[in-house]
N, C-alpha and C positions, 0 to 999 in steps of 0.2 A: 359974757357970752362964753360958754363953754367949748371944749372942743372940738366936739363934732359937729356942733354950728358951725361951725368957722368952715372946718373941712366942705362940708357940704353946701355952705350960700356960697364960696365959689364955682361950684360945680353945678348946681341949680337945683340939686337934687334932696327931696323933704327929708329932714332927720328923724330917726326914731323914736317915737313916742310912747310911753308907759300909759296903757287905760285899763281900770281897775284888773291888774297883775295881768295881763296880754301885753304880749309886739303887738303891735301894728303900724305897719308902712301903707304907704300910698299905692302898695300891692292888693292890700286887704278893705273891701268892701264890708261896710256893717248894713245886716241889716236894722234900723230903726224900728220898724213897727214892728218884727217882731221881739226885739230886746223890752217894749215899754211893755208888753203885755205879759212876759216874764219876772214872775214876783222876785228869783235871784239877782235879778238884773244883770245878770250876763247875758250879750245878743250874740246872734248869729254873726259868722263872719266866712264868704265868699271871696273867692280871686278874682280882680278886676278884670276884663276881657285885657286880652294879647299882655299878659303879667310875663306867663310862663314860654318861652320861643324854645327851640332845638337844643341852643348853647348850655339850656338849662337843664340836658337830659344828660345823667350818665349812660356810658354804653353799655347798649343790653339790657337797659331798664324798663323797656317795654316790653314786656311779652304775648303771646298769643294769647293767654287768657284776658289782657285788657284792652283786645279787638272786637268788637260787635260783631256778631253772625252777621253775613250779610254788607257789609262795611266797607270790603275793596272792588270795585270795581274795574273793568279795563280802561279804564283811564287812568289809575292808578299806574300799570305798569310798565317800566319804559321797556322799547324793542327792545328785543332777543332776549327779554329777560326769561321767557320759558325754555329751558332747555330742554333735548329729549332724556336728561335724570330726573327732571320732574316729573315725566309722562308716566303714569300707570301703565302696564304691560297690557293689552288687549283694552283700552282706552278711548281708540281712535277708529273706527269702525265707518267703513266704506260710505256711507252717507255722509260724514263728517268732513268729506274729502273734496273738493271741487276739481278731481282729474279721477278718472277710471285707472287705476296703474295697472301694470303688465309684470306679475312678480317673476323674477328670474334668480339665477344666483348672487348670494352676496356678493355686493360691494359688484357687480357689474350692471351698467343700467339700459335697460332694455328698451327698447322702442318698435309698437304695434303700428300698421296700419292698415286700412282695409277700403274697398270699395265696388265699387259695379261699373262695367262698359255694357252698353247697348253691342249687340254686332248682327252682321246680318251678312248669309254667306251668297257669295255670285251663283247665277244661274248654272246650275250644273257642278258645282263644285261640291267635293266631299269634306275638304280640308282647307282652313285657313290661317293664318296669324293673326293675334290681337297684341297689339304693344300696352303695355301697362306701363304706364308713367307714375313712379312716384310721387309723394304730397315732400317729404325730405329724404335725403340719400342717405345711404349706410355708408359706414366705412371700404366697405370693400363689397365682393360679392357672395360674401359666406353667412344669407340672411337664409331661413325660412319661408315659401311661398305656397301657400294652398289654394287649390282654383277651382270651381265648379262650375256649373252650368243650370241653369232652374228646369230644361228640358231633359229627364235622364234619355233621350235619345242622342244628346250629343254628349262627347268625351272630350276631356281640356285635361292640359298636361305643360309644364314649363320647361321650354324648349333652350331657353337661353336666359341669362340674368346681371346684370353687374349692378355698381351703385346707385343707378339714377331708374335704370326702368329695367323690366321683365317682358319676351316676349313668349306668351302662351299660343299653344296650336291648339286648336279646334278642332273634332274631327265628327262627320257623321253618317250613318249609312246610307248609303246608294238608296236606297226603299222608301227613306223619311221622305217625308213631304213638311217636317219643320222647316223651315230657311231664317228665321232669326230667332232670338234668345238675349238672356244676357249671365253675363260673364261674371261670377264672384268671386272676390281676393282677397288673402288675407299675409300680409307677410310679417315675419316678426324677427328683428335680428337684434344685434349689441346697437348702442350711437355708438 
C-alpha cells in the first residue's frame, strides 16, 4: 500500500487515480457513452453536483461578465443593501413613490396638510370663526396657512394659529343670500 492510500483510508476520502494520462477524483464525473462512441477514446468529463462550494473561490473571481442577464433577483439582496450611491440621478420618478412629498429646502423636512369644513353662518350674521383642527402639530406656530371658500362671495382670512389648530374668520356681505359654504385649507410648515 502506498502512501497516499494510507493517508487517505484513514480519512475516508477516494485517492487519485491515473486514467489514460487524466486526474480524476471522485470530483469528476465521466461521461460513458459519450467516451465509447469516440474513436480516441478519451470521454467527456463533468463536475459532480455540490464538488465546487464558496471556500473554493478566490476573491474577486467572479466577475460581472459570469453573471447571466436577468440572474439576480430581489431576493437575492439583503436590506439596505441599495444605497442612494447606487441610485441614478432623476431615477426615481414620483409614481415610484408611495407618498406625495412636499419639496422644501435641503436637509429641512417639510410637512403638508389640507382639508375642508362644512360651515354655516347664524341668521343674520356677516362674520364668523371656523377652528381648524390639525391632523399633526407643528413645532411652533411659524407654519403657512391658506384658506378659501368655494363661494367667491365670502372672504376667509387666518385670524389666529399655533401648533395644534388655526382659527379662520369668515366674512360676507350684508346683500348675500349665501348662508353656508365650505371652508378650504391648506398649511405647510417644517415637523
Amino acid at each position: 500500500m502506498n502512501k497516499a492510500r494510507r493517508i487517505t483510508r484513514g480519512r475516508g476520502i477516494r485517492p487519485c487515480r491515473r486514467y489514460s494520462g487524466r486526474l480524476r477524483t471522485s470530483a469528476f464525473r465521466g461521461n460513458t457513452t459519450a467516451g465509447a462512441d469516440r474513436a480516441d477514446g478519451d470521454s467527456d468529463y463533468a463536475l459532480a453536483e455540490d464538488t465546487i462550494s464558496a471556500s473554493h473561490l478566490k476573491h474577486r473571481s467572479v466577475r460581472s461578465e459570469a453573471i447571466e442577464d436577468y440572474s439576480v433577483y430581489s431576493i437575492h439582496l439583503s436590506p439596505e443593501s441599495i444605497t442612494s450611491s447606487k441610485i441614478a440621478l432623476n431615477s426615481v420618478e414620483l409614481e415610484h413613490l408611495n407618498f406625495n412629498p412636499v419639496q422644501g429646502a435641503a436637509e429641512r423636512p417639510v410637512m403638508q396638510q389640507f382639508g375642508q369644513i362644512p360651515f354655516i353662518f347664524p341668521e343674520g350674521a356677516t362674520e364668523m370663526d371656523v377652528s381648524v383642527t390639525l391632523q399633526a402639530f407643528y413645532p411652533n406656530g411659524n407654519y403657512v396657512m391658506v384658506v378659501s371658500c368655494n363661494d367667491p362671495a365670502f372672504q376667509a382670512g387666518v385670524r389666529a394659529k399655533n401648533e395644534l389648530q388655526a382659527v379662520v374668520g369668515i366674512t360676507r356681505p350684508q346683500d348675500s343670500l349665501a348662508g353656508e359654504g365650505w371652508l378650504s385649507w391648506i398649511a405647510i410648515g417644517l415637523k
